[in-house]
C-alpha positions in Angstrom: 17.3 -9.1 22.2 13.9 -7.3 22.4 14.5 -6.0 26.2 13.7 -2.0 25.8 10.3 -1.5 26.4 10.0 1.1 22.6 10.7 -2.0 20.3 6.9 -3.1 21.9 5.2 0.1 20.4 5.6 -2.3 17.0 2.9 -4.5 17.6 1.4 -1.9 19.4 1.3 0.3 16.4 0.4 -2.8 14.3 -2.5 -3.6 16.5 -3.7 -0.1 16.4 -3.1 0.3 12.8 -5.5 -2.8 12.2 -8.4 -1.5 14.7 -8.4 1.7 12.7 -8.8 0.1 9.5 -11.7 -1.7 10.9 -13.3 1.6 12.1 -12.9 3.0 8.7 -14.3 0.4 7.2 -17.1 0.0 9.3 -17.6 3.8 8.7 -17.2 3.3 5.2 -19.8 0.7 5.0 -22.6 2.1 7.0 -22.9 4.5 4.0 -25.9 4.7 1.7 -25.5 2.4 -1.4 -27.9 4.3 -3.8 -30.5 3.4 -6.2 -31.6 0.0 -7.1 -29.3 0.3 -10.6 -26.5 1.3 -9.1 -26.6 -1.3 -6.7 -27.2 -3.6 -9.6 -24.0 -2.9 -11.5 -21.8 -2.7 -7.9 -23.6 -6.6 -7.0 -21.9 -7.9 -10.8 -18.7 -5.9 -9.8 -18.3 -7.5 -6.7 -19.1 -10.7 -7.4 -16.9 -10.8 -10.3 -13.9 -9.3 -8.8 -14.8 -12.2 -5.2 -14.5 -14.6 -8.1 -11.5 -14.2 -9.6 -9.8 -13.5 -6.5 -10.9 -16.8 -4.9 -9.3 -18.3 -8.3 -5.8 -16.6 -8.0 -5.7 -17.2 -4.0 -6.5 -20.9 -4.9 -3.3 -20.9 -7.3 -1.2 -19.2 -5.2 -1.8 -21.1 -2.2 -1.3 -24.9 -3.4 2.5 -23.6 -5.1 3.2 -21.3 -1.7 2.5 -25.1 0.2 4.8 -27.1 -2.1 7.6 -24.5 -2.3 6.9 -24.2 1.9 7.8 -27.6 1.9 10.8 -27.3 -0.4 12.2 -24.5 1.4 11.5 -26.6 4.7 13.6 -29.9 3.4 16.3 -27.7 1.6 16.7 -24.4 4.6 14.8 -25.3 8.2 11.3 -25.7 9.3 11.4 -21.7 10.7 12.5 -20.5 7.3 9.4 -22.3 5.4 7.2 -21.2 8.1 7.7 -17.4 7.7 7.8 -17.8 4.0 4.0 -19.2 4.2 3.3 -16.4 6.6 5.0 -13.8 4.6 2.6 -14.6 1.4 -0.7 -15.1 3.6 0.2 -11.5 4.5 0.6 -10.3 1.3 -2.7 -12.0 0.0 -4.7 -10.6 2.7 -3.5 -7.2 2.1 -4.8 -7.6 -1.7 -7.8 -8.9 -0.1 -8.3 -6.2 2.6 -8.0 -3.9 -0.7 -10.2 -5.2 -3.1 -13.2 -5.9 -0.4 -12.7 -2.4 0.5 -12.5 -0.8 -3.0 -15.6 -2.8 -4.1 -18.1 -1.9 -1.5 -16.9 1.6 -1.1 -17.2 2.7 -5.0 -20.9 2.7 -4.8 -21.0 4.6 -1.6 -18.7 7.1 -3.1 -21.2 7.9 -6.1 -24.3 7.9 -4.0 -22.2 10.4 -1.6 -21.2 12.3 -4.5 -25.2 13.1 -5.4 -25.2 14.6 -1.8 -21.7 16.7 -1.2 -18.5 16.9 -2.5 -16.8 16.6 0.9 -19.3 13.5 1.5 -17.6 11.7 -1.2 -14.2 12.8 -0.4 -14.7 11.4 3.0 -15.9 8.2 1.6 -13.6 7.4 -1.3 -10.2 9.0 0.9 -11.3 7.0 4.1 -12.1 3.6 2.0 -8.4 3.5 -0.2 -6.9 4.3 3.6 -8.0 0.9 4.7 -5.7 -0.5 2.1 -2.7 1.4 3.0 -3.2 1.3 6.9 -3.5 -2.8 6.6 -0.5 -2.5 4.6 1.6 -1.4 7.1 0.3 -2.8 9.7 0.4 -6.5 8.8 4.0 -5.6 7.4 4.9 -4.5 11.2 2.9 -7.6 13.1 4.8 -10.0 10.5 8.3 -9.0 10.5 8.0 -8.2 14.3 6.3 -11.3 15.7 9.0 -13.2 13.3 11.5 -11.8 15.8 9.8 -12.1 19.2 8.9 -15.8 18.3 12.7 -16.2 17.3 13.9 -14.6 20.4 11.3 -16.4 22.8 11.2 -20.3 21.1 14.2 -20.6 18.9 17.2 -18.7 19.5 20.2 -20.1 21.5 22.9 -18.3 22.7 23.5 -14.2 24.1 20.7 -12.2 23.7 21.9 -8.8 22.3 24.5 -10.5 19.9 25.1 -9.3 15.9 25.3 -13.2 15.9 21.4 -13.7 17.2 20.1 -10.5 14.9 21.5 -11.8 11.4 19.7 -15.6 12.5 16.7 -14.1 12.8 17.3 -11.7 9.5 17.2 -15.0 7.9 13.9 -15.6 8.6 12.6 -12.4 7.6 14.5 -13.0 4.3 11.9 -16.0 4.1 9.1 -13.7 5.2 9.8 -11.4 2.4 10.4 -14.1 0.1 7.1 -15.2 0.3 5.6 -11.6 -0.1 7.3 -11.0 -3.3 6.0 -14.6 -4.4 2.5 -13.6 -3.8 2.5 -9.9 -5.0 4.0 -11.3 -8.1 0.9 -13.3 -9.1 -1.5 -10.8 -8.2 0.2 -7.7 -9.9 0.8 -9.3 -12.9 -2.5 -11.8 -13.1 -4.3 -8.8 -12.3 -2.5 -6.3 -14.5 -2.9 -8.4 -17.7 -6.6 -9.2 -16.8 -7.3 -5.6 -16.2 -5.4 -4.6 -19.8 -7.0 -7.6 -21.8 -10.3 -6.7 -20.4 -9.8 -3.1 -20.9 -9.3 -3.3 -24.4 -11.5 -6.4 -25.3 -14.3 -4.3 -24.0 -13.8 -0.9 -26.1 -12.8 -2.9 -29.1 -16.5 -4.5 -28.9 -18.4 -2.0 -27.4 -17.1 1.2 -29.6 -16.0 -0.4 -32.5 -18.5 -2.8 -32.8 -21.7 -2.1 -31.6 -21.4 1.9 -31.5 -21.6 1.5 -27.3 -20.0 4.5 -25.4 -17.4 3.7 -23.5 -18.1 2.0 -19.8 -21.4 2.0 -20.8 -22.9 -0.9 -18.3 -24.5 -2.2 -21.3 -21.7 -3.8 -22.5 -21.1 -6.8 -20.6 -17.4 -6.7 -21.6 -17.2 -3.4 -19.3 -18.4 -5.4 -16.0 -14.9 -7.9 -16.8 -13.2 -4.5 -17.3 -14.6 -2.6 -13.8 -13.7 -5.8 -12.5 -10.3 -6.0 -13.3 -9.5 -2.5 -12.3 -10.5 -3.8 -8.7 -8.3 -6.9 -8.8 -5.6 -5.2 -10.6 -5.3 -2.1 -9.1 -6.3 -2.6 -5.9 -5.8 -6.4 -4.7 -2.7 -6.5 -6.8 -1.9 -2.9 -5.8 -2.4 -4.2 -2.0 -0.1 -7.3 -2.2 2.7 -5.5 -4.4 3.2 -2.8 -2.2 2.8 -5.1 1.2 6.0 -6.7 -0.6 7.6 -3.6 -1.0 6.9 -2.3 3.0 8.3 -5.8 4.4 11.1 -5.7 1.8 12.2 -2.2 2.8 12.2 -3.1 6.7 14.0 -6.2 6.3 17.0 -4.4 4.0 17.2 -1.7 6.0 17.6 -3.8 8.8 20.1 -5.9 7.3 22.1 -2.7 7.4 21.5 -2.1 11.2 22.9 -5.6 12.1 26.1 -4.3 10.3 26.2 -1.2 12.1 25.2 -2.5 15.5 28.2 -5.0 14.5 30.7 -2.0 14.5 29.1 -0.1 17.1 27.8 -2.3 19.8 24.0 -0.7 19.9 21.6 -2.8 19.0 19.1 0.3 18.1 20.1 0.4 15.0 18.3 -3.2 14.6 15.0 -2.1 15.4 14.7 1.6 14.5 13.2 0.8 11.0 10.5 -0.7 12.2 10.0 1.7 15.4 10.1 4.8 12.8 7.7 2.8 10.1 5.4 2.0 13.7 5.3 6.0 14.4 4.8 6.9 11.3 1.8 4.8 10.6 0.3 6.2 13.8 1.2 9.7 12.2 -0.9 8.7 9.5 -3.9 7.6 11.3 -4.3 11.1 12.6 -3.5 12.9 9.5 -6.1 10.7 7.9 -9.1 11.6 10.1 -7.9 15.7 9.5 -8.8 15.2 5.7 -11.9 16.9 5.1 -13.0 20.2 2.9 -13.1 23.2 4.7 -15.9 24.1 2.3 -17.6 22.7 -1.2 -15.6 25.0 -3.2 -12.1 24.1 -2.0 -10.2 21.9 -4.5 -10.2 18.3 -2.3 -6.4 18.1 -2.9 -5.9 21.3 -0.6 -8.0 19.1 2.0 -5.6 15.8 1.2 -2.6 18.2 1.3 -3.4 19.3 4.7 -3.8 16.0 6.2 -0.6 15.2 4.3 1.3 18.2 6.3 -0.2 16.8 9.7 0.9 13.5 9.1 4.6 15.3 8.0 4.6 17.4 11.0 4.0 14.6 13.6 6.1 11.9 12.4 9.1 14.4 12.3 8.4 14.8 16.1 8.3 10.8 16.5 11.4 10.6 14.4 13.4 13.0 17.0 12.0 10.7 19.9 13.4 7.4 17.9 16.6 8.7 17.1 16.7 10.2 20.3 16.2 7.4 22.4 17.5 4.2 20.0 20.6 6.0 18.5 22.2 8.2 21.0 20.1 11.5 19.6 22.7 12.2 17.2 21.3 15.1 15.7 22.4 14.3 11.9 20.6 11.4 12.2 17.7 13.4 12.4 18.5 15.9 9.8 18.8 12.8 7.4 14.9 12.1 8.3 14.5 15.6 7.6 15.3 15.6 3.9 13.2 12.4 3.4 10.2 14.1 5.0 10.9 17.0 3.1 11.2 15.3 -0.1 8.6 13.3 0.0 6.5 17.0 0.2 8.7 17.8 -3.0 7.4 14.6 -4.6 4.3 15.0 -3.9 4.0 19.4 -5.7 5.7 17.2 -8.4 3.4 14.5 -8.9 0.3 17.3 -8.3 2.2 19.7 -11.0 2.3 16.9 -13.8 -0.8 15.4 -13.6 -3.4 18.5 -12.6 -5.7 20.0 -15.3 -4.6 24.2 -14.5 -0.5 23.3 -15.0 0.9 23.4 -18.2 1.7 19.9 -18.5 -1.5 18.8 -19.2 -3.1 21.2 -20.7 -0.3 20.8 -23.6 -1.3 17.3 -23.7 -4.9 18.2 -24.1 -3.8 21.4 -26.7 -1.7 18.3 -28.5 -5.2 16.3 -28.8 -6.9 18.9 -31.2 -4.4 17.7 -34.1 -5.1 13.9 -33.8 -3.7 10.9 -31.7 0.0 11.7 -32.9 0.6 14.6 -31.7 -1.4 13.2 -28.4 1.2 10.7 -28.4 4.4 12.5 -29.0 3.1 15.2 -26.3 2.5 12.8 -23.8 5.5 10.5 -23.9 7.8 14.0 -24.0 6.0 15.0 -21.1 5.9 11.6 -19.3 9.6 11.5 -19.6 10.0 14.8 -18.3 8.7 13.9 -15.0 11.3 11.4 -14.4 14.1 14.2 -14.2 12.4 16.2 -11.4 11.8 12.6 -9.3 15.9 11.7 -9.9 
């Protein structure tokens, strides 16, 4: 089934992926951690966000056993297996996230006191080890699901639709246990964050006449806490579920055209193009840096974005090229989703940057009171969605 020598560059790209986010991070962690007080305030932040995350990954691991088990007795022992496997991954990617985001925030403001670029390095480079780990346990997992169910369990031809859709069931299971995980950390995390967010301004401006995220409040600790849990290990996991769901649908579709065409490339290819384009990304990563400290650092994020563009449109030529006959539409296809993804991104830049007219007509809104804040905002927010359709 696995035969042709590019379907190995997965768990090569995997591998690779994994070994960069370690360099990162070491890179990231070698940084200076600043004063005594801000060390003080990162400890409480840290050991806060270590705690509630052993908490959750305690819940989530006794259920994921007992429905392992069900899913053993009611589908098969492989099926229960890469349903464990497919929610370790996904808490380990929330894991990855958080340890990252909590020991590079510190660095980020001590490297802010020195340079601009300093700190774009060190906050761009730390959030990459999130998204790199991401990927690359989504490749290792869904991959090694179908090596290990090519070399130990599957019976019968080698390169038939038959074989594929077997195995499909197992990453169905994989995925299944991603989206189980993700969901308790997004949400757990998303109402801590929200609860703490409030409960800590309610009590610390209302209150006791405390600016906000003032670390004198101890309510703002549980609310720097749960942005890290929330938005980063919940962030991690949901979006881990999202990558291995994607790969498995679209190779759901594959099985059905290799069904009618008889080339079993089309199985594969997702995860050869989402292999290439993380290595894309690890080279448009390291090209991130500010040409000088008055460039804006999204023109130095925008370049390394173009890099990453340019090289996984060569990589996606060589896939189609060599896995689906080198029909050239095929490539044009990948073309408009490389090229709308740049769209996206003006988009996303135009709506949310201080020198557009979107917000500064939110922020013209605010001299009036919270109601015209309000109105502005939500008008605005829903404005962004027609550009995106």
């Amino acid at each position: 089934m696995l035969d042709d020598p590019l379907y190995y560059t997965i768990p090569i790209a995997g591998i690779i992926g994994l070994l960069f986010a370690g360099f990162l991070t070491w890179w990231v962690l070698k940084k200076d951690t600043g004063t005594p007080e801000m060390k003080a305030i990162s400890d409480a932040i840290r050991e806060g966000a270590m705690a509630y995350l052993a908490r959750q990954y305690k819940t989530i691991a006794i259920i994921s056993v007992i429905l392992g088990i069900l899913i053993t007795v009611g589908i098969n022992l492989w099926t229960g297996v890469a349903f464990l496997l497919g929610a370790f991954f996904s808490a380990l990617s929330g894991y990855i996230g958080m340890y990252v985001s909590v020991n590079s925030n510190i660095r980020t403001a001590s490297a802010a006191k020195r340079s601009l670029n300093e700190a774009l390095l060190t906050s761009f480079r730390g959030g990459a080890v999130s998204g790199i780990a991401v990927v690359a346990l989504s490749l290792l997992g869904v991959a090694g699901i179908f090596f290990v169910y090519q070399a130990y369990v599957a019976v019968g031809p080698a390169d038939s639709a038959e074989l594929y859709m077997d195995a499909l069931f197992l990453a169905v299971g994989y995925a299944f246990g991603a989206s189980f995980a993700a969901l308790f950390a997004q949400l757990g995390g998303g109402i801590y964050t929200k609860a703490a967010d409030v409960g800590a301004d309610l009590v610390g401006k209302v209150e006791a006449g405390i600016p906000e995220d003032d670390p004198r409040n101890p309510a703002v600790i549980a609310d720097l806490v749960g942005d890290n849990v929330g938005d980063c290990a919940g962030r991690g996991a949901d979006l881990f579920e999202s990558t291995a769901a994607e790969n498995i649908g679209a190779m759901i579709l594959g099985v059905a055209i290799f069904a009618a065409t008889g080339n079993p490339g089309w199985f594969m290819f997702p995860l050869v193009v989402r292999g290439f384009g993380l290595l894309a990304g690890l080279v448009g990563i390291m090209t991130v840096r500010m040409r000088n400290e008055d460039e804006s650092p999204m023109k130095a994020i925008n370049r390394g974005y173009y890099v990453t563009c340019i090289i996984a449109a060569i990589l996606f030529y060589f896939a189609v090229d060599q896995l689906l006959g080198g029909e050239i539409l095929y490539f044009v296809c990948g073309m408009i989703g490389i090229a709308l993804s740049i769209v996206i991104v003006y988009i996303t830049q135009y709506y949310t940057a201080g020198e557009y007219r979107p917000v500064r007509k939110i922020a013209k809104a605010s001299e009036t009171g919270p109601a015209t804040n309000i109105i502005t905002g939500i008008s605005i927010g829903m404005e962004t969605t027609a550009m995106s359709v």
